[in-house]
N, C-alpha and C positions, 0 to 999 in steps of 0.2 A: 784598386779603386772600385767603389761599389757602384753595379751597375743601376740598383734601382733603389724606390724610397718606401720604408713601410713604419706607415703612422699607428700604434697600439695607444689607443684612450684607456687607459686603466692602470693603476696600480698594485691592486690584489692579485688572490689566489690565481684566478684564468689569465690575466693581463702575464703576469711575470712568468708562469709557465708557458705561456706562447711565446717568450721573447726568449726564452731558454732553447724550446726547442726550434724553433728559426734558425738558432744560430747555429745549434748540432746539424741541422739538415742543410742550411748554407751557408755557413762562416762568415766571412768577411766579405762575401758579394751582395748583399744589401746592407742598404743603410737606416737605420731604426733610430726613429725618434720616439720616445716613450711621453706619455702626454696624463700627468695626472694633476690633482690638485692638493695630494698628498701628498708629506715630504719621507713617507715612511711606510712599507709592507708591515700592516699591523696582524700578526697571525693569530686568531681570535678564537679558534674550534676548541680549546681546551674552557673557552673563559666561563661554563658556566660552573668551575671548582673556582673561582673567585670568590664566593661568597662563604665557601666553607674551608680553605686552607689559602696559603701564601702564594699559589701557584700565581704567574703571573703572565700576562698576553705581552706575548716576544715580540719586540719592535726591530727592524731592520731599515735603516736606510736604503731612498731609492736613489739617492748616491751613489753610494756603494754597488749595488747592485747594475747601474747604468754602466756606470768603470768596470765591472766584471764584464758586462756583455759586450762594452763597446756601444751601448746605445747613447744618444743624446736625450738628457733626460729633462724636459723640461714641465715645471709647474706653473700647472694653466689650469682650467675646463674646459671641454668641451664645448663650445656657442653650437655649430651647424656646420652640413655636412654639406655639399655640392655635388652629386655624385657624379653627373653631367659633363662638370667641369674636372672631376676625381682632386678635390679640394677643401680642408677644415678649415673652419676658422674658431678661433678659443675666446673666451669672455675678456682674454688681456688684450685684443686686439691683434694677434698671432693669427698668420695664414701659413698652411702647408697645403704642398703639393704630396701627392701620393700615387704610385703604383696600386699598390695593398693597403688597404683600412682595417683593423681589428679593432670590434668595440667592445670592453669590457669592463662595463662602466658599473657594475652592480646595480641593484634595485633601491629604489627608495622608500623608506620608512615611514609609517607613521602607525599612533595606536587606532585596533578597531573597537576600542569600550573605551564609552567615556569615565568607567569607575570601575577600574583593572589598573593593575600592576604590571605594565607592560619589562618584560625581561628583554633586555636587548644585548648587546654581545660588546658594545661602544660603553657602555655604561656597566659591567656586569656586577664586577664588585657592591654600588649601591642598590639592585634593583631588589637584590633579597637577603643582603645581608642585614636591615634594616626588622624583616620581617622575620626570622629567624631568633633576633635578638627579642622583638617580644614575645616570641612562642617561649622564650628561655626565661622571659622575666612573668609568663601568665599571664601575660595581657591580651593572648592570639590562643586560642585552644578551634579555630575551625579552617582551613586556608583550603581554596579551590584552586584545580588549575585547568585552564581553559584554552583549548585549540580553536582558535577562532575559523571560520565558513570561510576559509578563503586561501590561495594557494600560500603553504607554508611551508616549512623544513621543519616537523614536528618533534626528531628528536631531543633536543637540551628543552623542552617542558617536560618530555618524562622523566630525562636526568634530575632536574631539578627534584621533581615531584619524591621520587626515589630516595636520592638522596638528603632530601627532607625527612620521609620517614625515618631512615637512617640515622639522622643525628636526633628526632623525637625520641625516636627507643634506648639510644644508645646514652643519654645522658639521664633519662627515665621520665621524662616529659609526657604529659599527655596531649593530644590533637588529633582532629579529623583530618582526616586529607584526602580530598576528592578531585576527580580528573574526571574533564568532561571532556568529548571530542567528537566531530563532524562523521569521523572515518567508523566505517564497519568493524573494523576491528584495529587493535594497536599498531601502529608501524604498517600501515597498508601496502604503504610504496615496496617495504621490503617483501613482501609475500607472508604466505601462512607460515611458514614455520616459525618467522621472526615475530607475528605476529601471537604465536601461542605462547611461546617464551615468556614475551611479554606481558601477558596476561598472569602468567603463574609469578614473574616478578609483583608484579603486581597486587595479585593476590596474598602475596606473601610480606607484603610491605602492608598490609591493611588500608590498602587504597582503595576507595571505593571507586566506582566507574563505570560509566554513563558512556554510551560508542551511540554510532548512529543518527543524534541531535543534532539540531540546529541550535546553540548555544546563545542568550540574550544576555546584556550586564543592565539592565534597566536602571539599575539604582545600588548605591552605594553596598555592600555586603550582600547581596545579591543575583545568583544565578535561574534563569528562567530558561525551560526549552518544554514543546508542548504542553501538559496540566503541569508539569513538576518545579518547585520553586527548592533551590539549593541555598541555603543561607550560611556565611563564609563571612566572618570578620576580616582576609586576607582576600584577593583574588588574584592572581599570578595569570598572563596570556602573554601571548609572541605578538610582535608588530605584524601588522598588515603590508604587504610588501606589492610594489606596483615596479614600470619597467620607467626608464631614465627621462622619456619623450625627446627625444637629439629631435631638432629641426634639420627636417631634410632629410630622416630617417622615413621610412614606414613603421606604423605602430599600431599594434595588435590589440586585444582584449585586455584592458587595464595595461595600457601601454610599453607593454611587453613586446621586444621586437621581433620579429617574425623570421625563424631562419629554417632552412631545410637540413636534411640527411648529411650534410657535410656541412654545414654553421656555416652556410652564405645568408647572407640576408637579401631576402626576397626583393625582386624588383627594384636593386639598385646595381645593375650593368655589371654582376661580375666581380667584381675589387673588392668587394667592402663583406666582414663577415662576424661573428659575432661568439661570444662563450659567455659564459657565467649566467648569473641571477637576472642580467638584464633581459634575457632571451625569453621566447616563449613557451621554453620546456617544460612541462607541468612539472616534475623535481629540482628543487633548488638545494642542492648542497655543493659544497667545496667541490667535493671529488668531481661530482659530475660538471661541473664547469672546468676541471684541469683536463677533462676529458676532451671534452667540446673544445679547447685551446690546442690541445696536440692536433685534433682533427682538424681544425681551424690553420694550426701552422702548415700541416700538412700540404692544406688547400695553397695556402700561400704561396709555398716552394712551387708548387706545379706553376702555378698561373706565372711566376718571375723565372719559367723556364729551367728548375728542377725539382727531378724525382716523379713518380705519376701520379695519376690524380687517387685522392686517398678514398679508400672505400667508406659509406655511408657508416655513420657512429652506432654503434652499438652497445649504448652506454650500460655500465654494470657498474652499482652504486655498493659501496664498501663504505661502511658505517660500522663504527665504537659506540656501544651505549654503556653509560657509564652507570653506575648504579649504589656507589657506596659501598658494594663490596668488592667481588670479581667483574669484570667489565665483560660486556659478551661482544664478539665481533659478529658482524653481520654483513653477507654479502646476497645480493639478487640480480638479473636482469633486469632492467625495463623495457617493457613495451606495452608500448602505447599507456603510455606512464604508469605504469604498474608495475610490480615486481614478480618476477618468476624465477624458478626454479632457487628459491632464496636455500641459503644455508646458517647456519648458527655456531658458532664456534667460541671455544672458553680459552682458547688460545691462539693470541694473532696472530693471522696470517701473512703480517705486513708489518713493519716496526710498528711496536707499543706507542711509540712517542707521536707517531704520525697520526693523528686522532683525521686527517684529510689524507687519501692515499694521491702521491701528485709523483707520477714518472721521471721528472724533473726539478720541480722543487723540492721535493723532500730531499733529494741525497745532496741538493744545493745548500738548502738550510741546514742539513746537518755539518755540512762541513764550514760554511761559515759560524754553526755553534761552536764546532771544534777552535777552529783559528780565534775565534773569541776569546772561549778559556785558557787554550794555552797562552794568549797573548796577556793576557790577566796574570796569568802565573807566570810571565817573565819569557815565555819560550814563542812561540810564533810558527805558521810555515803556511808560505802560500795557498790564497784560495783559485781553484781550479775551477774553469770554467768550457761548457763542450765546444768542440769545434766539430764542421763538417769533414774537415782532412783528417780528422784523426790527432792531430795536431791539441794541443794545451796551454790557454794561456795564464801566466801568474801575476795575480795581483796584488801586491802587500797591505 
């Protein structure tokens, strides 16, 4: 019987891998309620090839997945948080009690230009496969892409961008293509090597490119940053991304939640802790929030009385940039949100398919794609899910 209760608000990348790794470090002695308002882990890092092949954003049941772990999965939202009382309460009316709180709620969207093409990862298929098709009919010979002033996860605009020129040249099209961006140089977060790399991709793609600006979209086909006015019948930019605002949480700079060296969240007694996009990490990618969720489960087990208390995150961002031709893999530290000691590699480091490297969900999903296929072609066999004892449970 489980001795204690832990509530994970989230469904994604960070939410599912801290309920993964919860259960490798303590089996069946807590008890998880999974709390989303999704009915499905929608895994989305590959989707900015949606607009130029059939690749498709892999959906998985949080069904499924709740029956694998043993959690209770239920679809809600999040209303507010009690901490005082160590108690949620969800938009359907739903209260829980809690030991442990994991919030991993992702960030919220919205565009920062009112006359930009915002690419989003939910939508990806229409954001440019639209724009693509009149560069292919001459109706579009000038498309910008724009990393907006504000914290982003910049790489699928260079992908895009990239793989833009790629299908101009490759089909014999003519078109500008310009990339503007905030950052000093390409890929900041990754450090200078990723960042030169990308400069010669760049260069070699016939991109032009603009580092360093403050980027405007003032008016229709139109980019401005200091005297230079960019004029772009297309303009392609990333959404503007803020943190979730939970009442009852504490909320950071664009309300982003505030959490320390081990992804507690500040100033709520202990229990309650946080990963992913919601948080106040200046990097938002996958990886780095399956990070923060190991760290995060980590924290958990100690406080419910196993294992010790985990040492301070020392996140290392592992990044695919895809490019139309060879893909380069890329790996850095961060600190203090920047990247150091980066690498560049033409050959992954990490499965090809895992475009998010996640210590837990990847080898999950990979074997739920297996049991998938074969169960397609008539054959089947249990999916495996970790336990603390060493122990394996199968689920058909």
């Amino acid at each position: 019987m489980a001795d204690s209760h832990l509530v994970i608000c989230g469904g994604g990348i960070a939410g599912i891998e801290a309920l993964l790794r919860v259960r490798r470090l303590m089996g069946d002695s807590v008890e998880v309620t999974l709390l989303s308002p999704e009915c499905e882990l929608a895994y989305r890092p590959l989707s900015v090839l949606e607009p130029f092949t059939p690749e498709s954003i892999r959906r998985y049941p949080l069904e499924r997945v709740a029956s694998d772990t043993g959690a209770n999965w239920i679809m809600d939202r999040l209303a507010r948080v009690d901490t005082s009382a160590c108690k949620v309460q969800t938009e359907g009316g739903r209260e829980f009690a809690y030991d442990a709180l994991l919030l991993a709620l992702g960030a919220k969207e919205c565009s920062p230009f009112e006359h930009a093409h915002v690419f989003t990862d939910r939508d990806a298929g229409q954001s440019l496969r639209g724009i693509l098709q009149d560069i292919e009919r001459g109706h579009v010979t000038a498309v910008a892409f724009v990393v907006p002033s504000w914290p982003v996860w910049p790489v699928p605009l260079y992908e895009l961008a990239l793989m833009t020129a790629e299908r101009v040249r490759s089909l014999g099209f003519r078109a500008q293509i310009t990339f503007i961006t905030p950052e000093a140089r390409p890929l900041k977060a990754f450090g200078q090597a990723a960042g030169e790399a990308t400069l010669r991709l760049l260069a070699q793609a016939g991109i032009t490119l603009y580092t360093g600006v403050i980027p405007q979209v003032p008016a229709p086909r139109l980019v401005t940053f200091d005297e230079t006015r960019v004029d772009a019948q297309r303009i392609v930019t990333l959404p503007k991304v803020t943190g979730p605002g939970v009442r009852g949480i504490p909320a950071g700079t664009a309300w982003f939640v505030p959490i320390d060296e081990r992804c507690l969240v500040r100033h709520t007694g202990g229990h309650v802790f946080a990963a992913g996009d919601a948080t106040d990490f200046p990097v938002k990618h996958g990886g780095i929030g399956a990070q923060q969720a190991d760290t995060a489960a980590a924290g958990i087990a100690h406080l419910l009385g196993v294992g010790e208390r985990p040492k301070p995150l020392r996140p290392v961002i592992h990044g695919t940039l895809l490019t139309g031709h060879r893909p380069l893999y890329l790996t850095a530290r961060v600190i203090d949100g920047l990247g150091w000691h980066s690498q560049v590699h033409e050959q992954p480091p990490w499965p090809a398919r895992h475009k998010v490297v996640a210590e837990e969900l990847g080898p999950y999903l990979a074997n739920l794609d297996s049991v998938n296929t074969s169960t397609r072609h008539g054959g089947g066999r249990p999916l495996v899910s970790p336990r603390a004892d060493g122990r394996r449970s199968a689920t058909r």
